[in-house]
C-alpha positions as CSV (number, residue, x, y, z in Angstrom):
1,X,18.0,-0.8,31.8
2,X,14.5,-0.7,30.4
3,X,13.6,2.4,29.9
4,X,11.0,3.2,27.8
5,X,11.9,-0.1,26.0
6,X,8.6,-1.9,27.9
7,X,6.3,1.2,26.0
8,X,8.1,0.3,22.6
9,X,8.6,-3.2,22.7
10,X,9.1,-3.5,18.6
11,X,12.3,-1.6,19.1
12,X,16.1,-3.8,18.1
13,X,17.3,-2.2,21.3
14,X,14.4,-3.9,23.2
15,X,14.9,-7.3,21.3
16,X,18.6,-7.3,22.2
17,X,17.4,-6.6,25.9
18,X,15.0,-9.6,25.6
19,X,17.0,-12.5,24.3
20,X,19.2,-11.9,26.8
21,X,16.5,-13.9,28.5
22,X,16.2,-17.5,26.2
23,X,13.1,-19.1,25.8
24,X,13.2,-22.1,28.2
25,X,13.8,-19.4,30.7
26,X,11.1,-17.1,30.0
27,X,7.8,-20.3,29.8
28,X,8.9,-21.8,32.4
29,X,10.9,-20.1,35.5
30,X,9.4,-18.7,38.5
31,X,11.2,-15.3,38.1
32,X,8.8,-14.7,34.9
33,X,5.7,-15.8,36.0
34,X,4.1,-12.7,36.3
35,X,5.2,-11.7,32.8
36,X,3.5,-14.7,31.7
37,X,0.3,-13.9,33.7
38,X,0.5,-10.4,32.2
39,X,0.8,-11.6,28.7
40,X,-1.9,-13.4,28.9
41,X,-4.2,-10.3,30.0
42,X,-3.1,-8.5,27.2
43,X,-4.2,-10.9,24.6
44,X,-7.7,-11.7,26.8
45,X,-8.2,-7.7,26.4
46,X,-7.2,-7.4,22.5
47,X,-10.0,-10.1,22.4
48,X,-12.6,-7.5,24.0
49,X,-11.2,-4.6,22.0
50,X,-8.5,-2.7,24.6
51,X,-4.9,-3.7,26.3
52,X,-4.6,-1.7,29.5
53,X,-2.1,-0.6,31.1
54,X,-1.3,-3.8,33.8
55,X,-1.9,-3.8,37.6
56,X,2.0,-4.2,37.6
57,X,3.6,-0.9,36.6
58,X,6.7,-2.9,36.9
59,X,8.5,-2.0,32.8
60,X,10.9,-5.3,33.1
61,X,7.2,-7.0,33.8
62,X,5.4,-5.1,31.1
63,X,8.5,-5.9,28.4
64,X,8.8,-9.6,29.1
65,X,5.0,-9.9,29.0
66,X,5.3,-8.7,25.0
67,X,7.3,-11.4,23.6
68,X,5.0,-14.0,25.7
69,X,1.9,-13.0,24.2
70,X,2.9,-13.3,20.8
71,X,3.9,-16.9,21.8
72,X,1.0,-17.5,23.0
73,X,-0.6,-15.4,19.7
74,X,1.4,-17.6,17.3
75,X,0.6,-21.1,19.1
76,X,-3.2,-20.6,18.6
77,X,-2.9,-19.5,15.3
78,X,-6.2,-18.2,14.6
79,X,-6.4,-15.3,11.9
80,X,-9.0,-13.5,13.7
81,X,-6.9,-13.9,17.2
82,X,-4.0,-12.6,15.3
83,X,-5.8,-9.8,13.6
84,X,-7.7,-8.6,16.6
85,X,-4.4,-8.5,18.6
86,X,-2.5,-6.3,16.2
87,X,-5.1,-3.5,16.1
88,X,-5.1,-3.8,20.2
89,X,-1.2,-3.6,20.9
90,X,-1.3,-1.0,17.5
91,X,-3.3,1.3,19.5
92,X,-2.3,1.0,23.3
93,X,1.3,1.8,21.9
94,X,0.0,4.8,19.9
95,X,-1.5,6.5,23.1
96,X,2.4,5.9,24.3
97,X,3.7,7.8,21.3
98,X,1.3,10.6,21.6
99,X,3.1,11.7,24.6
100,X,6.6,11.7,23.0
101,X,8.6,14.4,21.3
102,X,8.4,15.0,17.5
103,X,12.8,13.9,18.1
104,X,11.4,10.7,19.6
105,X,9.0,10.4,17.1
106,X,11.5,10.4,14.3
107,X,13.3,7.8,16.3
108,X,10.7,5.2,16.8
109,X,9.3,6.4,12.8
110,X,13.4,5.1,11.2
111,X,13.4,1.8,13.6
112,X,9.9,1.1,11.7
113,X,11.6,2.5,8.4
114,X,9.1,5.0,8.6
115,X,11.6,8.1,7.6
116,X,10.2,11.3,8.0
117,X,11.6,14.8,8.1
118,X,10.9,17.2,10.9
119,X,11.1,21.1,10.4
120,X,9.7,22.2,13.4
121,X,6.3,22.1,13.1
122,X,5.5,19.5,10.4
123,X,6.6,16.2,9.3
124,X,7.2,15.3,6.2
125,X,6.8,11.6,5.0
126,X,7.5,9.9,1.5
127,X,4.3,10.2,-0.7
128,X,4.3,6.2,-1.2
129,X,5.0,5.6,2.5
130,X,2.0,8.0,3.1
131,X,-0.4,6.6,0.3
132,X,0.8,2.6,1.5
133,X,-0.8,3.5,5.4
134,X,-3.2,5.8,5.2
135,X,-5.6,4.3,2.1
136,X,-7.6,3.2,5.0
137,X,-7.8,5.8,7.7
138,X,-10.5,7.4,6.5
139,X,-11.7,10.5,4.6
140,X,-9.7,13.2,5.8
141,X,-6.6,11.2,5.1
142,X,-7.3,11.4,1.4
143,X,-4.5,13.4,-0.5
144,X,-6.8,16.2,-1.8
145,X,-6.8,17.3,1.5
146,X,-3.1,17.3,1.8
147,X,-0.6,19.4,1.5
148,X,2.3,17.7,-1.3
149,X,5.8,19.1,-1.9
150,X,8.9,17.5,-4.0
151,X,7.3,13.7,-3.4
152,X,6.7,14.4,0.3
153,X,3.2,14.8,2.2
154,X,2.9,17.2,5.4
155,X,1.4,15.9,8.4
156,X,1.1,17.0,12.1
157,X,2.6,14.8,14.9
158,X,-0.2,13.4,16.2
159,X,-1.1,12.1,12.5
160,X,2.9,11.3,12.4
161,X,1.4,8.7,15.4
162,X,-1.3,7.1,13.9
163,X,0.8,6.6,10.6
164,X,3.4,4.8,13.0
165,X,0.9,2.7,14.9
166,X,-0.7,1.4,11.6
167,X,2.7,0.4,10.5
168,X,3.1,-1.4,13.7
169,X,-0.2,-2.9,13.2
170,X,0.6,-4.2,9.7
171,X,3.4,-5.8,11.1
172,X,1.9,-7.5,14.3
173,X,-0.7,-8.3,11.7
174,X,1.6,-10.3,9.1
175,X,4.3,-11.8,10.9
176,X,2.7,-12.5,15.1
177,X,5.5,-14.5,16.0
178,X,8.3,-17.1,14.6
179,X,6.3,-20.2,14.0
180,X,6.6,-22.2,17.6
181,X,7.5,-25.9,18.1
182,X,5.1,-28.0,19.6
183,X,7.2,-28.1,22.7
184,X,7.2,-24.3,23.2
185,X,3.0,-24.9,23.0
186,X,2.8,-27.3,25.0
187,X,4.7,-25.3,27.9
188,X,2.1,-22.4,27.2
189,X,-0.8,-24.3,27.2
190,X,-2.4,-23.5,30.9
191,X,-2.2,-19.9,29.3
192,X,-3.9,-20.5,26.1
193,X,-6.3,-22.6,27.0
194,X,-8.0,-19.5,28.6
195,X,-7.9,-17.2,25.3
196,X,-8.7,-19.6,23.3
197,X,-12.1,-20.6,25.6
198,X,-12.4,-16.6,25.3
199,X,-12.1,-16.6,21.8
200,X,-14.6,-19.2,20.9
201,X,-17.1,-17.1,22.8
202,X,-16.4,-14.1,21.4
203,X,-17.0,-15.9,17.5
204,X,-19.8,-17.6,18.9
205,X,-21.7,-14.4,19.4
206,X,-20.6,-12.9,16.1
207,X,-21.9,-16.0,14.8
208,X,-25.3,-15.5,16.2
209,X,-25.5,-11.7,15.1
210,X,-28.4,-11.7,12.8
211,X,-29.6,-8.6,10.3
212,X,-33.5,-8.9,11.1
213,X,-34.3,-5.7,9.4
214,X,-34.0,-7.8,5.8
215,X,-34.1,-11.1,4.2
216,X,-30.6,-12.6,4.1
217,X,-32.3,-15.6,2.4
218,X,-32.7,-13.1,-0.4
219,X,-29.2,-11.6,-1.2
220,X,-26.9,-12.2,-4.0
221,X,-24.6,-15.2,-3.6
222,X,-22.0,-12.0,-3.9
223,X,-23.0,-10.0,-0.5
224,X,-23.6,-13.3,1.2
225,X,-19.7,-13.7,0.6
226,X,-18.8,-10.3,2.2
227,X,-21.1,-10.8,4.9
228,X,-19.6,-13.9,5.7
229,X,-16.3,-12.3,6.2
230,X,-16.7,-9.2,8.2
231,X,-14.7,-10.6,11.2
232,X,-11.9,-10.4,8.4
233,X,-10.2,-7.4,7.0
234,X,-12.2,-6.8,3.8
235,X,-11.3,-4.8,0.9
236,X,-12.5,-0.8,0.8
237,X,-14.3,-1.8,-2.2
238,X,-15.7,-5.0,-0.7
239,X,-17.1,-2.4,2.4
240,X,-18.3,0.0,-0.1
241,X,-20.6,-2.5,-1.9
242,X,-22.2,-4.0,1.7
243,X,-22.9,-1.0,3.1
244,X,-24.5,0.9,-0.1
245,X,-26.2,-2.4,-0.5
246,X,-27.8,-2.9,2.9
247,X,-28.5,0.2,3.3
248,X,-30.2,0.6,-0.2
249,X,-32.6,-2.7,1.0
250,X,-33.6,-0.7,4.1
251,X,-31.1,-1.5,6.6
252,X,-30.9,1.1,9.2
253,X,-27.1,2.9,9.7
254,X,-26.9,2.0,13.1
255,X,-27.5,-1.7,12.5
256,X,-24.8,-1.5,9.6
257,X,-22.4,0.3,12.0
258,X,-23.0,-2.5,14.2
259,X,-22.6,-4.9,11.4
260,X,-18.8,-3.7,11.4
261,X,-18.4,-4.3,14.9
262,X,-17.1,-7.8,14.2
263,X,-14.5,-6.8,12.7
264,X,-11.1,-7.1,14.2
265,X,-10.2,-3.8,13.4
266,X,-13.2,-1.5,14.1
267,X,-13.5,1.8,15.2
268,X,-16.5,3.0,15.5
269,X,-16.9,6.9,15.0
270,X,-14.6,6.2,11.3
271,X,-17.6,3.5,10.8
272,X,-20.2,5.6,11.9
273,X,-18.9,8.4,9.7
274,X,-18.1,6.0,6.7
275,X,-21.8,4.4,6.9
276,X,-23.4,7.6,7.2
277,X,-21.4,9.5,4.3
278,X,-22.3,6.7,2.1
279,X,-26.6,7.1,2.9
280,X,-25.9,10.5,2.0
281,X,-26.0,12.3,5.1
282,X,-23.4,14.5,4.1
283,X,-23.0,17.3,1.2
284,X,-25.2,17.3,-1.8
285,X,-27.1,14.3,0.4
286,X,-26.5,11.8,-2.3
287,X,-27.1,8.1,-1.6
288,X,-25.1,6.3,-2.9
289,X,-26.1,3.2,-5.6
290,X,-24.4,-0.2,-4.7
291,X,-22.2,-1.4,-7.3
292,X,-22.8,-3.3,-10.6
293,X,-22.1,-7.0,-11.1
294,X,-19.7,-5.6,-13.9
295,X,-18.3,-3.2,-10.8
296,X,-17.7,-6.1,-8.1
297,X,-16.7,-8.6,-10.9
298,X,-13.5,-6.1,-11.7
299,X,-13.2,-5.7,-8.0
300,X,-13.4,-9.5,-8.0
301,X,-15.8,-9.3,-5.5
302,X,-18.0,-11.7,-7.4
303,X,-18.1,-14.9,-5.6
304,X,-20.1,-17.7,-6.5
305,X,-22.6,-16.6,-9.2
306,X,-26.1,-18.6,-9.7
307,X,-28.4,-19.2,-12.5
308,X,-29.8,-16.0,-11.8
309,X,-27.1,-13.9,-11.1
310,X,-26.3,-14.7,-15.1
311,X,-29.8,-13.2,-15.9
312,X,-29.3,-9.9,-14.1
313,X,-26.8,-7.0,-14.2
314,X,-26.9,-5.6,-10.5
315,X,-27.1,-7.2,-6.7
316,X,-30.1,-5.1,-5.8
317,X,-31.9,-6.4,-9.0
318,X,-30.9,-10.0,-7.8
319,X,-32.2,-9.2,-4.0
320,X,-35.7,-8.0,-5.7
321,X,-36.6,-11.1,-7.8
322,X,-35.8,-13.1,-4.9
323,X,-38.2,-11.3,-2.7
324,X,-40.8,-11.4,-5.5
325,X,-40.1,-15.2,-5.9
326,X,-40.4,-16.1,-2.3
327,X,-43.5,-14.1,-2.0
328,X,-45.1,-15.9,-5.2
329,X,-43.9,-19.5,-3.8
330,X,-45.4,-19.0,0.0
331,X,-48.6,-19.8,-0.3
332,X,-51.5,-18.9,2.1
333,X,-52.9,-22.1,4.3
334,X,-56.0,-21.9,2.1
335,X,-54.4,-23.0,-1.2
């Protein structure tokens, strides 16, 4: 019996169902080849930013083809792979468990060790749970504009969700699969092959994404370092300090925006809304400054400081006196 078990694959009771099932069987017999075939597709759409719901709606089809794609996750072992496919199965499971009852919810929320309580018409989740998973969910997940009661923040349902599938997330994210023997690799290697050609494109053309609008030739050794690791999960501070800075050196917000597309967990209207809040296009209109090099040092966001980055207190100072430098070194073809 697999109901529902194929929607929630994380669950023990799903695991159980699983290794009923070993290993051997599941790489190589005929009986599972279409499980295979459909765990491949869903780590060839995490890549482009999406897992579907499969041609198959078979559930025993859709269950088996979980545990493969970690495998197959694991036996790359590429950081970006691994990243971009948590934030993909994170989210096609969440639109699973926004059609599910707040009892349900609960359920799936104390197999995550999630533990909520329910009155009704709220939940209720621990204050440290609640600060832990939603730091980066955006403004209105701040806890001024929360309700807080004896250690425990309100939430809706639907927020109850999101909570669960950035735990999920966090775990797909940490922990893909049990480390696999070369054997099991070997056995999954006509499926890999595939995402891993996939997934050289894909970093190829983040690779090639250039900012035209400024001179990259000209930033502090600092923002070259945060640039450089976009397609990673950077640090809120980290994002703060590359988009105040490019956008204070006359990058446009949609190229910023665009910017954050690399990353393997973007979502663009939180971006969009993040990018624009910091140019100011919000409230009192302030733009914010970047930070100091005092400010990114605590933040330990300095990275690889020059003989001029000693000389100077801020990046945007550093990215001026480059451009002045350059200008003054160029010299026209007449002499």
């Amino acid at each position: 019996m697999v109901f529902k078990l194929h929607l929630y694959p994380f669950l023990s009771e799903a695991s159980e169902y699983v290794n009923k099932t070993s290993v051997d069987e599941l790489l190589k017999s005929r009986a599972f080849e279409f499980a295979r075939m459909r765990g491949r597709e869903r780590v060839l759409q995490a890549l482009q930013g999406e897992i579907r719901t499969g041609k198959s709606s078979e559930p025993t089809v859709e269950l088996f083809s979980y545990p493969f794609a970690r495998i197959a996750v694991s036996c790359i072992n590429d950081a970006y792979l691994t990243r971009r496919y948590a934030v993909a199965e994170s989210k096609f499971i969440y639109w699973h468990m926004l059609q599910e009852d707040a009892a349900y919810l609960k359920k799936l929320g104390d197999e995550l060790r999630l533990g909520a309580v329910f009155d009704g018409t709220d939940f209720r989740v621990r204050f440290s749970d609640y600060a832990d998973l939603a730091s980066s969910l955006g403004p209105k997940w701040k806890l001024v504009n929360r309700k807080v009661e004896k250690g425990f923040v309100f939430i809706t349902k639907e927020e109850f969700a999101r909570l669960l599938q950035e735990k999920i997330r966090e775990r797909l994210g940490s922990t893909p699969a049990p480390k696999m023997n070369r054997q099991v690799c070997d056995a999954v290697k006509t499926y890999t092959d595939e995402i891993r050609k996939q997934l050289e494109s894909i970093k190829g053309e983040h690779e090639e994404f250039k900012i035209s609008a400024v001179k990259m030739e000209c930033f502090p050794p600092c923002m070259k370092h945060i640039l450089g690791s976009v397609s990673s999960s950077l640090s809120h501070p980290a994002r703060f300090a590359i988009t105040s800075f490019l956008l204070r050196i006359g990058m446009k917000e949609d190229e910023v925006v665009k910017m954050f597309s690399n990353s393997p967990d973007f979502d663009e209207e939180q971006t969009s809304y993040q990018v624009r809040h910091i140019a100011g296009r919000f409230g009192a209109g302030t733009e914010y400054t970047p930070p100091s090099c005092a400010t990114m040092n605590t933040y330990q966001n300095c990275s690889n400081p020059d003989d001029l980055c000693r000389r100077i207190k801020h990046p945007i100072t550093y990215y001026k006196r480059k451009l002045k430098s350059e200008k003054v070194t160029v010299k026209s073809p007449e002499g």
